[in-house]
C-alpha positions as CSV (number, residue, x, y, z in Angstrom):
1,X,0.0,0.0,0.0
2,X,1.3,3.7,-1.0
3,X,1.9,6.0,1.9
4,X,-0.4,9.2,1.6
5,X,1.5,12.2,0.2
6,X,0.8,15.0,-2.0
7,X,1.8,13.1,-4.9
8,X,-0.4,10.3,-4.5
9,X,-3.5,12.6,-3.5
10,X,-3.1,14.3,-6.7
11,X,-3.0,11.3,-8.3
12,X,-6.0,10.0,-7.3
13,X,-8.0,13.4,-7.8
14,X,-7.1,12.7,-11.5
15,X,-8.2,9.7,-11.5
16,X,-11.6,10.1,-9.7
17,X,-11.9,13.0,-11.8
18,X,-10.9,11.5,-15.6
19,X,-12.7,8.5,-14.9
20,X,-15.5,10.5,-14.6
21,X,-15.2,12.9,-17.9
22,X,-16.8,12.5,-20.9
23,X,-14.2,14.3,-23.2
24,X,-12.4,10.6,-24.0
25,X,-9.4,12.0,-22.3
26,X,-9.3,9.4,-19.3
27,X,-8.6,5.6,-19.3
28,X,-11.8,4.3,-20.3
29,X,-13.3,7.0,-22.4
30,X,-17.0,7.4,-23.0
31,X,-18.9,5.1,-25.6
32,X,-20.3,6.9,-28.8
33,X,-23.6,5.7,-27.9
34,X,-23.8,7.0,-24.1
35,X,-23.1,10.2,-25.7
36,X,-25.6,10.0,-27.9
37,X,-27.8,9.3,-25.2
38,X,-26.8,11.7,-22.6
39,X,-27.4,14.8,-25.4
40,X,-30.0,13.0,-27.2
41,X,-28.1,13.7,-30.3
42,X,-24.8,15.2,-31.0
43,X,-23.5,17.0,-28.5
44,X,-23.7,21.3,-28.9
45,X,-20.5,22.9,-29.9
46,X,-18.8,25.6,-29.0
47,X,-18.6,23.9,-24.7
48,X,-15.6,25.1,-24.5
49,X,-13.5,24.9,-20.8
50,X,-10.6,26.5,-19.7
51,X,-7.5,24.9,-19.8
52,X,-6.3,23.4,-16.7
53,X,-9.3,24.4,-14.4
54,X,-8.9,21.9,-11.8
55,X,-5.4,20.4,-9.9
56,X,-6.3,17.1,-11.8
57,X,-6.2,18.8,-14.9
58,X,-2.6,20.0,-14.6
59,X,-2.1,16.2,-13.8
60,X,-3.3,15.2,-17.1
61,X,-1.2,17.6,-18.6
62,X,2.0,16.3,-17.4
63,X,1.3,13.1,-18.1
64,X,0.1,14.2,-22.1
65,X,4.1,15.6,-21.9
66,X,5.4,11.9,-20.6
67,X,3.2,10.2,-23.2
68,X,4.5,12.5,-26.3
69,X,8.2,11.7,-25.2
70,X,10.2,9.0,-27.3
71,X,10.2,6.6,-24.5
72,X,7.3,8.3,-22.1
73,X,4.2,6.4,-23.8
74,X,4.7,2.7,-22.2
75,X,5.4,4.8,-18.6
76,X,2.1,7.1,-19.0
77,X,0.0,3.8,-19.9
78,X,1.4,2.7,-16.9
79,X,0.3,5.0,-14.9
80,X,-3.4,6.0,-16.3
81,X,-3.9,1.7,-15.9
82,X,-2.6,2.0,-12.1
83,X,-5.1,4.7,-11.0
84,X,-7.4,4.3,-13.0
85,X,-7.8,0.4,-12.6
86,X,-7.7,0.4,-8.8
87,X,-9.9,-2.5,-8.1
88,X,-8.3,-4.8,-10.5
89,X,-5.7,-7.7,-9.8
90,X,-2.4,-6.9,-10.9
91,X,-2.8,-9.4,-13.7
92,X,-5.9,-7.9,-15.0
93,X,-3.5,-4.5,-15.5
94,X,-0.8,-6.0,-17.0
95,X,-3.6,-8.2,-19.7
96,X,-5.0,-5.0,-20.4
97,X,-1.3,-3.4,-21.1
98,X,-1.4,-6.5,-23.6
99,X,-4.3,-6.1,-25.6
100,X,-3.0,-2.1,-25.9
101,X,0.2,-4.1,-27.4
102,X,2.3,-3.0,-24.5
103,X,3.4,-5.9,-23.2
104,X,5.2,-6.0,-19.8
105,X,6.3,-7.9,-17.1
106,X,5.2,-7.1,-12.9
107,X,9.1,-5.5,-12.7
108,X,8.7,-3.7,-15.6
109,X,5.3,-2.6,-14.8
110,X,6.5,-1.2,-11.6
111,X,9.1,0.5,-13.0
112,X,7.3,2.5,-15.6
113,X,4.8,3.5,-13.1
114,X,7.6,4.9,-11.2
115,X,9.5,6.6,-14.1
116,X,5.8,8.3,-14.7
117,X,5.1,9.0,-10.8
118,X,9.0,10.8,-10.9
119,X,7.8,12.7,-14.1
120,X,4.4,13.9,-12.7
121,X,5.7,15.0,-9.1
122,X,8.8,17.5,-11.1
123,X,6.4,18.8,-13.2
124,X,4.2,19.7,-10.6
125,X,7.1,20.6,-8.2
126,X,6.1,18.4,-5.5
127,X,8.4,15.8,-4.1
128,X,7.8,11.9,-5.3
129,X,8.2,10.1,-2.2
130,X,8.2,11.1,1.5
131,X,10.8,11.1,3.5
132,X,10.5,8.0,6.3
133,X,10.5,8.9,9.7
134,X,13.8,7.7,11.2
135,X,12.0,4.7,13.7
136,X,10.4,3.7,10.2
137,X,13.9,3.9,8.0
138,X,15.6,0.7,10.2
């Protein structure tokens, strides 16, 4: 289990919070049809939002930036599959990886999510990990 720390709450904001969008931008998206059937129709133009309105948007950001570098796209998969898959098996992440054709191993998986977590906390300026209290460190 991950210790609670700035990181990690701003990492589940944008996940609770892309999960929930309809703007295809989070792991799962929204089907044609349910859009369809929440405007009963096309959907008006012209909605536009501000950029970056909310914390979790700024989160998304930084991960579009990891997923456009040459090596960043397996390590921002990585990470929209960890938070945004949080009640799935391990194995259940890594199949769906698979069928994206990203295939990876547990150690590999792990260490992509970290290259992405690293990534996401500079460009934020927060720090990645805290700091263990010294009776926790031995």
């Amino acid at each position: 289990m991950r210790r609670k720390n700035e990181l990690e709450n701003r990492l589940r904001e944008w996940a609770d919070e892309y999960r929930q969008r309809d703007d295809n931008h989070g792991w799962q998206g929204i089907s044609p049809t349910a859009i369809l059937v929440k405007w009963g129709g096309r959907p008006p133009d012209g909605q536009s939002q501000p950029e970056h309105a909310t914390p979790a948007d700024e989160v998304e950001q930084a991960v579009q930036a990891l997923q456009q570098q040459k090596d960043g796209f397996r390590a921002a998969m990585a990470l929209r599959c960890e938070y945004s898959m949080t009640r799935c098996a391990e194995e259940h992440k890594l199949q769906k990886l698979r069928a994206m054709g990203l295939p990876m191993r547990r150690t590999l998986f792990y260490d992509e999510l970290w290259v992405a977590r690293t990534h996401v906390a500079a460009w934020l300026r927060i720090p990645a990990s805290v700091e263990l209290p010294v009776a926790e460190a031995v």
